[in-house]
N, C-alpha and C positions, 0 to 999 in steps of 0.2 A: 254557591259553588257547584249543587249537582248542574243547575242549568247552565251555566258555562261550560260545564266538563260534557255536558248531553251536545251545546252548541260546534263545541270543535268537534266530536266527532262525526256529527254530521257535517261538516265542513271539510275533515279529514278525508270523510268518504265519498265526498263530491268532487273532492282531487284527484284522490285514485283513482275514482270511473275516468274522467277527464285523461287521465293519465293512458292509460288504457285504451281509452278512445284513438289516441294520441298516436298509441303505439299498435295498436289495429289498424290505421289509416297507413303508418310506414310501413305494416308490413306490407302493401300495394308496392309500394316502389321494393320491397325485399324481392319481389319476383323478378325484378331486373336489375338488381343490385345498383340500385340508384337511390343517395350518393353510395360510391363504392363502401363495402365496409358495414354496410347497415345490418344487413343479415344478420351477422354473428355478434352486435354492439345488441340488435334486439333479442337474440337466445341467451346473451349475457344477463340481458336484465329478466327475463322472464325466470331463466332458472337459479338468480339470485331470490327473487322476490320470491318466486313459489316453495324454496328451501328455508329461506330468513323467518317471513311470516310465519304466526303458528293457527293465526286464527282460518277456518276452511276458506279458498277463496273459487276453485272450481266451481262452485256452485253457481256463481252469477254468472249472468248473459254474456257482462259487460268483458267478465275472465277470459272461461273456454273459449269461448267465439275465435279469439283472437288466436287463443293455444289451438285451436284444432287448425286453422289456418298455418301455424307455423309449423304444425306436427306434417302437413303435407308436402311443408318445405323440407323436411328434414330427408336424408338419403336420397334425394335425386339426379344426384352425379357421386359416383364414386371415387374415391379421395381426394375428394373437394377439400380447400383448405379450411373448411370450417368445420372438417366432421368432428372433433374432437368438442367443440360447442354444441353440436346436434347432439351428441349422443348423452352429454351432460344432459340436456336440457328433456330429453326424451324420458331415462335414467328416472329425473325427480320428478317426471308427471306420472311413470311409471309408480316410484315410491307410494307417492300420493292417494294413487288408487287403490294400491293394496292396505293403506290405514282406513280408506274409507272406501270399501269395493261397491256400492249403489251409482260412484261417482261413473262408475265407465258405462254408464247406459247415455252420459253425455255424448262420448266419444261413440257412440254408433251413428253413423250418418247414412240416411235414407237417398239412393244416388238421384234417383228423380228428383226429391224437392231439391236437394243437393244444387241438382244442375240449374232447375227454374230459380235457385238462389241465388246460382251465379250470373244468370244473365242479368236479373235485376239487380244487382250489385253493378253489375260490369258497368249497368249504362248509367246506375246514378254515380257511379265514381266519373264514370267519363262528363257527363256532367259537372260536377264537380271541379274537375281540375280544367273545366273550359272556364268553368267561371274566373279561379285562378287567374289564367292564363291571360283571358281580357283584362280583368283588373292591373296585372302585373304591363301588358301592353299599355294601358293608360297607364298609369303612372312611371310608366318609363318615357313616354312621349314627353308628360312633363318638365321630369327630372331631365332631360336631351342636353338641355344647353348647361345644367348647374354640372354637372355628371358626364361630361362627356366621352370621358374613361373607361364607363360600365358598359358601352353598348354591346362590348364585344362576351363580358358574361351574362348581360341578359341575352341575347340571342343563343346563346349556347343556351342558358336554362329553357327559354322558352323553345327550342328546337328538340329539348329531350321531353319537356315535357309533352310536347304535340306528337312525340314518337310515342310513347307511352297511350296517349289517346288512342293512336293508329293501332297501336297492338293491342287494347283493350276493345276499341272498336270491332278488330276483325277476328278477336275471342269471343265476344258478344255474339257477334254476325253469323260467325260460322258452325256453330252449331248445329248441326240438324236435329237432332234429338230438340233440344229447346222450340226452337223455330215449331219442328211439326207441334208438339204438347200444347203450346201456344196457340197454335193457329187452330188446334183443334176445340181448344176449352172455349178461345172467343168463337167458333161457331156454335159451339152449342148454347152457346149465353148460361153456362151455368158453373156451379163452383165444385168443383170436384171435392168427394165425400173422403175421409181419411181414411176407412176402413175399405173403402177400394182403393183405393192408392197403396195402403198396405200390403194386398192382394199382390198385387203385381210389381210394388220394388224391391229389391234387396239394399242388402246395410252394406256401406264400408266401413270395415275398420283401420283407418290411417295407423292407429299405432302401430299398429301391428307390422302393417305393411312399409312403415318407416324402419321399423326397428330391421326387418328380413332385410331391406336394402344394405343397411348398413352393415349387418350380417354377412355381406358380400366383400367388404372391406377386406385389401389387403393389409391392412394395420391390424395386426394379431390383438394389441389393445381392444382394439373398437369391436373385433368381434367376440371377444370375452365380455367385454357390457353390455351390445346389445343381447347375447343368447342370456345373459343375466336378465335385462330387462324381458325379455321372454318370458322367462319362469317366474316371472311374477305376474303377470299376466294370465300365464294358463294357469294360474292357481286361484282365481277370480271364482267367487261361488254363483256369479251371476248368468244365469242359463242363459242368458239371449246375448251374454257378450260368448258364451263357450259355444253357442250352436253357429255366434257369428265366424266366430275363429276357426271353427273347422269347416265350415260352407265357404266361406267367402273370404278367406285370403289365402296364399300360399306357401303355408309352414306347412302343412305335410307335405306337400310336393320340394322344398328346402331341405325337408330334414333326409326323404328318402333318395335324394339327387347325390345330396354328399353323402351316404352311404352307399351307395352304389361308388360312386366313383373312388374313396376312397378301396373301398374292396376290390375294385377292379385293378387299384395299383398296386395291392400286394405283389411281391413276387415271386413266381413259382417257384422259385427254387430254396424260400425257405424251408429251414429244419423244424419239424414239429414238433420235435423237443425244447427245440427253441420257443414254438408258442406255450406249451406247454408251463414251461418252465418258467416266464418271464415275470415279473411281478404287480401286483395288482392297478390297476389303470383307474386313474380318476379325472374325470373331466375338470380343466381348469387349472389342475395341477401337476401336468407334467410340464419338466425343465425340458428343455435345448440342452444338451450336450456334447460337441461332436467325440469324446471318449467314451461316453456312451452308446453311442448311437455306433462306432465303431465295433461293439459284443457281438455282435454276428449281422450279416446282410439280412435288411430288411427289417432292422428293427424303431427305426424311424416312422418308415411308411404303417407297421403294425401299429406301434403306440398310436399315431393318427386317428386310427380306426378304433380303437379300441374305445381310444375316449370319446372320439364322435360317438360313438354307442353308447356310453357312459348318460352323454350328453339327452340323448335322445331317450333313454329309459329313466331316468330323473325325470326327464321335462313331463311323460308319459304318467311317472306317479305321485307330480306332483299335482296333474294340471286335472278341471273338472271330470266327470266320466264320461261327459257326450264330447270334450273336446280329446279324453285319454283314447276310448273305444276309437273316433274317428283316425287318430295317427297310428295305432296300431294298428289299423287295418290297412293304412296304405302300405305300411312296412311290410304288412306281408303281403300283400300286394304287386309291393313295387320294387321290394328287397328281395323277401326269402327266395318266392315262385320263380322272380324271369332271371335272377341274378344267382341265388347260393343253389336253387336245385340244378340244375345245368351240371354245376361241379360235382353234387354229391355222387350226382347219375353216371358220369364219364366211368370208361373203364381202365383209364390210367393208373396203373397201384401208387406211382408217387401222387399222382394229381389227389385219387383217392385219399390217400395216406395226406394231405394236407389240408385238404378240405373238411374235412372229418374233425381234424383239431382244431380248425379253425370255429365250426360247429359247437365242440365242446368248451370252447372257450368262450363264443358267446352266448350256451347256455348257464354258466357259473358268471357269468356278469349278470345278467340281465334280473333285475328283482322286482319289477312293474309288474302288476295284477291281469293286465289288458296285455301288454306286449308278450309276457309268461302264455297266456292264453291261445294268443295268435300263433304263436314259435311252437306250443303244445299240435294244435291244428293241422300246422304246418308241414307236422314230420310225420304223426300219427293219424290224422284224417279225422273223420267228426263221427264214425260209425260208433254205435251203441251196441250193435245187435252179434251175437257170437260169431267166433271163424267159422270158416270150413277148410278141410286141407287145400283145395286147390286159389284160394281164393287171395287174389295179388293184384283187387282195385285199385288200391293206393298204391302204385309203384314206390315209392318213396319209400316209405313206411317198408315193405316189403323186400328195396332192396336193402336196408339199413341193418332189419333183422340176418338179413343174410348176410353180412359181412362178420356179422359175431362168428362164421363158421365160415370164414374166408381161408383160402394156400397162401394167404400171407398171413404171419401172424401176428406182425406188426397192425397189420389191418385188424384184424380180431378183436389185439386186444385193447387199439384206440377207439373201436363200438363197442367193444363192452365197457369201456369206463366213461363213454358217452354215455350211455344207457344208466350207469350205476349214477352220474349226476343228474339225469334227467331226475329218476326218479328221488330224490333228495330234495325234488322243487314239492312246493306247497299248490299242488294240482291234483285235484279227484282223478279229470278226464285222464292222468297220465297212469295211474293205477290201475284204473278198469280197464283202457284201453288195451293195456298187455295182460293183463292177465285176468281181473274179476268179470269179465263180459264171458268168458267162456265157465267160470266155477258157480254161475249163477243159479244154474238150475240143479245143481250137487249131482249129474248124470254120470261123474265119473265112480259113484257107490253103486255095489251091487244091492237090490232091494229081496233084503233077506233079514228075518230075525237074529239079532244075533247071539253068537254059543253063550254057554255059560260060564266059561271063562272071561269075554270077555265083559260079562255081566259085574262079572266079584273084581276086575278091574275098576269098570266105575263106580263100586259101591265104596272102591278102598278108596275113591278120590285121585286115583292116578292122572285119568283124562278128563273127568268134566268135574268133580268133585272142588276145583281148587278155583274157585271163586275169586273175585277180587283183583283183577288183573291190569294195565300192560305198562309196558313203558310207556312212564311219562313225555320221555322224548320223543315218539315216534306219534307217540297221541296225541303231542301238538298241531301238527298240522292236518291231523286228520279228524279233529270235533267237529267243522262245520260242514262236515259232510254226510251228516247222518246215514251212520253206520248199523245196520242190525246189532244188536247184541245177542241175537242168538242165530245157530245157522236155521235157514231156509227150511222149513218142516216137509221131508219127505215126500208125505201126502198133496205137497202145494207143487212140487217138482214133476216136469215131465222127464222123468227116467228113459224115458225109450226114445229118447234123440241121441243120437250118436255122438257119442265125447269126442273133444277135439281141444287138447289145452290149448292148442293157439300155435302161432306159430314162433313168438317169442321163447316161450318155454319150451315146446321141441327142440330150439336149438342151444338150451343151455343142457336139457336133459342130454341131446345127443354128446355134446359136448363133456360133460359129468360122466359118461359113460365110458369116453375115452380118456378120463383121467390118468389113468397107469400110463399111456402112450403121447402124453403130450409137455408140451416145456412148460416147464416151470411157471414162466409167468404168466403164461396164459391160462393153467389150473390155476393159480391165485386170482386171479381176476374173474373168471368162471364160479369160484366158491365167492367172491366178494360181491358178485350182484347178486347171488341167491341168498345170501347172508339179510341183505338188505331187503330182500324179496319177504323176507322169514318176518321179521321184523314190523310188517305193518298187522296192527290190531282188527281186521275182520277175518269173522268166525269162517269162512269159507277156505281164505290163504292158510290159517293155522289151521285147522283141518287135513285139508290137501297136503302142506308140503312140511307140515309137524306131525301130524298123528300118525305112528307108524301103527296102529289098529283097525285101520278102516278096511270094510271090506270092498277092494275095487273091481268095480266090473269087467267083466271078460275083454280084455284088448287093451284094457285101459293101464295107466303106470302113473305112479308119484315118484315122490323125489327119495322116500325113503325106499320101493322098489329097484331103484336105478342106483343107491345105494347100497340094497343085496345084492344084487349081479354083480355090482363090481368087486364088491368081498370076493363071491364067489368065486370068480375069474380068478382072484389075487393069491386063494388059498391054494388053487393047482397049479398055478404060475410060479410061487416060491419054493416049491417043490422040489424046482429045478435048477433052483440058484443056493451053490455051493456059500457057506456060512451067512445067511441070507443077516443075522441079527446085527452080528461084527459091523456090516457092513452099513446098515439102516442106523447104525449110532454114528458112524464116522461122517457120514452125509448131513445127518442131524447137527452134529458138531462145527460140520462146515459152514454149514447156511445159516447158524447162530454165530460164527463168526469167532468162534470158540479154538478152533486148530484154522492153522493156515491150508491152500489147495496144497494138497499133496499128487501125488500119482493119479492118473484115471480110474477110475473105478469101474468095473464091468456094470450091466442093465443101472445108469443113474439115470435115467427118464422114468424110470420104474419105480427107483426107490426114494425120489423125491416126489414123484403122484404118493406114493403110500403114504409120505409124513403132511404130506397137505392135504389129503384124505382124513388121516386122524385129527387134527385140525381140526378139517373143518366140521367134522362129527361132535367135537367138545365145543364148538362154538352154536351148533344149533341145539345140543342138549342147555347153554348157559343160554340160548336165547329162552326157550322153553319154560327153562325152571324160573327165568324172570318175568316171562309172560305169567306165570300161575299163582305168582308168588311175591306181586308188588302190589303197593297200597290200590286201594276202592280207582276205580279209572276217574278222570276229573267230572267228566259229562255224560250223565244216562245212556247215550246213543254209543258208547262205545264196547266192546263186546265185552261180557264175562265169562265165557265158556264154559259156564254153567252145567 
């Protein structure tokens, strides 16, 4: 019994090659859809068979060969009526390699042997079907007098097939690339060595390049399964298919074509509240709706984009790191620089004002490691080394910060809640950039022993005594960034460089200072990025902008400074406002929603800076007492302020 059952399967699998053979040999006539119909009768079978089977079948000669030829059939007219077969049949060679990803080093093709493959092919098929073609002529000469019915379809066959010769012939023929290779190996009489050959070709990858075709498709189908078949692809752990995908085909130049051009269709005259407001975008699953799509102009062309980003920051973490790094760099490349800075830069306050949110709405999408990075780059520059006041390299950067302290306040306050999201991303560079590259060197303390007071301070544990610190939330994203746990020792700091918080923090300090005199929500948004600012666990920011003990040097201010003057200011300014308390409860009352508006009330810019003042004073003493006073930090490297 074994050896009958060992006999048929090798008999089994002398038919499938056969079979294969079979259907390798048509796919020659699939290149001119001869007979009509064969095309898509052979992607039927190839992606029945490569789905039904369970046993690997990519791996033989006899398989791929045949599939990388079909895969180069695939997407070469756009909506050809057999795309819906192509993309199926792309789809399960796709699957295939992602259960078994060693498999796509098959599907890398060397274009030189590529081509010296295809001449010698071209001329043993022409061959081939000469012989055919004779044979089929005699025995037609015979058959003449029994048959004399058929002349008129063998002459047709034998007329397509000699056309078929002709255009295999003048494939053959006309190469030049072939031809020269050729002509050069037979003069030298010798056989060219694989490792120079190496040297000098590059790979194709068809799939790839099949799948972006049909990615072109106007059947919204077919491009939801090829960008499907994508992401499975860049998720490949296999380096020489990820270095092939981003050298040598064109999905990054694909992914950043239709973002651009999406972005360009926005229209200017959307509400940024409308971006704002809209809800969350995921690629692949937004509906069509035209009562939708009716909520305000422009909300079509926006979801578009949105999800195209979607699309493209998934693809970005799902896919290797040489092929992630590679599309993130076209993005910014080919997106951010020639396409979003343009807008940021104008000095239109609407253009402003929409561009801005648009910004902030693709920083709260975007959750890829490499694209985060790039958009990080992009806005804030790559510099390490501290400000100085005058210093405005990065226009970008430079003008961004300036709009926090923009005549419009619209303006203001759509950068400072860009700013409050940036910084809520999982980036070092975005922390130090604004603010820990200037507290590095602690120049903002004056270098003096300190009194005795504030000695029996830290002996009672006030400021360094309380061990064991910070939020576990905020110390999430910031463990792998090895953090000092303790600040910068004095003796290691060059004190005599002149302080310069930066120019981020100048403009929220200036800003904080004019809290008594500015609206409402723009003091809430002003206290809600320095909230956030308070909040990250190195021993320099809490220092700085918690420790109201420190002794600052001549010229220099903190946050709790900028906090005394405004007291100050506040206590000779109430002075002069008749029933000053009356009126701080009925405001309070209103903004908690507590009494309905009543009558105007005299100085209310004033007396709502004061309640968002106290605020925000009980919200940095509650960051504080949690920093000092929450379990052991997770990771050695984060501070205990010790």
């Amino acid at each position: 019994f074994y050896v009958e059952a060992k006999r048929l399967c090798i008999l089994f699998y002398v038919i499938l090659l056969r079979i294969f053979l079979t259907v390798a040999f048509g796919c020659v006539s699939v290149c001119f859809q001869c007979p009509p119909g064969m095309k898509q009768q052979v992607l039927v079978f190839y992606t029945k068979l490569l789905g039904r089977i369970r046993q690997p079948l990519l791996p033989h000669i006899n398989v791929y060969r045949p599939v990388q030829k079909l895969i180069r059939l695939c997407g070469e007219v756009l909506a050809a009526p057999t795309e819906n077969e192509e993309i199926q049949f792309l789809c399960i060679v796709c699957a295939k390699l992602k259960q078994d990803p060693y498999l796509v080093n098959f599907f890398l093709e060397n274009k030189s042997a590529r081509d010296m493959g295809f001449a010698r092919a071209g001329q043993a098929k022409t061959n081939v079907l000469r012989k055919t073609l004779d044979s089929k002529d005699q025995s037609s000469e015979t058959q003449k007098a029994e048959a004399p019915d058929s002349d008129a379809s063998a002459g047709l066959c034998n007329a397509t097939g000699r056309a078929v010769i002709g255009q295999l012939d003048s494939c053959t023929e006309s190469s030049p690339q072939n031809a020269h290779l050729q002509h050069s190996l037979n003069k030298m009489a010798i056989s060219p060595q694989p490792r120079a050959i190496d040297r000098c070709q590059t790979q194709d990858y068809n799939l790839v390049n099949s799948l972006l075709n049909l990615s072109k498709s106007p059947d919204g189908r077919i491009v939801v399964k090829a960008s499907e078949g994508l992401m499975l692809l860049v998720s490949l752990p296999e380096p020489a298919a990820a270095k092939c995908l981003a050298e040598n085909t064109s999905l990054c130049q694909l992914l950043t074509d239709r973002l651009c051009t999406l972005y360009r269709a926005l229209p200017q005259s959307i509400d940024p509240m409308d971006i704002e407001s809209l809800e969350s975008v995921n690629w692949g699953l937004d509906s069509y709706s035209h009562k939708e799509d009716a909520a305000f102009s422009g909300k079509r062309p926006l979801i578009s984009f949105l999800s195209w980003l979607d699309y493209c920051d998934q693809l970005i973490k799902e896919a290797h790191k040489l092929t992630a790094a590679a599309m993130a760099r076209a993005i910014r490349e080919e997106f951010f620089v020639p396409v979003m800075e343009p807008q940021l830069l104008q000095t239109s306050e609407i253009g402003i004002l929409t561009s801005i949110s648009l910004l902030n709405r693709i920083i709260r999408q975007i959750t890829s490691h490499a694209m985060l990075q790039e958009l990080v780059f992009f806005l804030l520059g790559e510099q390490r080394q501290p400000e100085t006041p005058g210093d405005s390299k990065h226009q970008l950067r430079y003008r961004l910060i300036e709009h926090c302290d923009h005549l419009s306040d619209e303006i203001s306050i759509m950068t400072l809640r860009m700013f409050e999201h940036l910084l809520l991303k999982p980036n070092e560079h975005i922390i130090y950039s604004m603010v820990l590259r200037n507290l590095e060197e602690r120049n903002y303390i004056e270098n003096k022993p300190p009194c005795q007071e504030d000695k029996d301070i830290v002996e009672n544990g006030q400021i360094a005594g309380a061990n064991r610190t910070s939020f576990r939330e905020c110390c999430g994203n910031c463990m792998r960034w090895d953090w000092p746990g303790m600040p910068k020792p004095l003796e290691k700091c060059n004190l005599e460089a002149t302080f310069f918080e930066g120019h981020f923090l100048k403009v929220l300090f200036d800003r904080m200072g004019r809290i008594l005199d500015q609206p409402y929500d723009v003091n809430l948004q002003v206290t809600s990025v320095l909230s956030k600012l308070s909040l990250f666990p190195h021993p320099h920011i809490h220092e700085y902008l918690l420790d109201p003990y420190i002794n600052l040097a001549p010229g220099c201010r903190s946050l709790f400074s900028v906090i005394v003057r405004v007291v100050g200011d506040l206590m000779l300014r109430i002075q002069r406002i008749p029933d000053f308390t009356p009126k701080l409860l009925l405001v309070r009352k209103r903004l908690l929603g507590f009494e309905s508006d009543g009558p105007i009330i005299d100085h209310m810019t004033l007396l709502e800076g004061v309640i968002v003042l106290e605020e925000f004073c009980k919200e940095l003493a509650a960051i504080a007492f949690v920093k000092f006073h929450s379990p052991p930090p997770l990771h050695p490297s984060l501070p205990c302020f010790y």
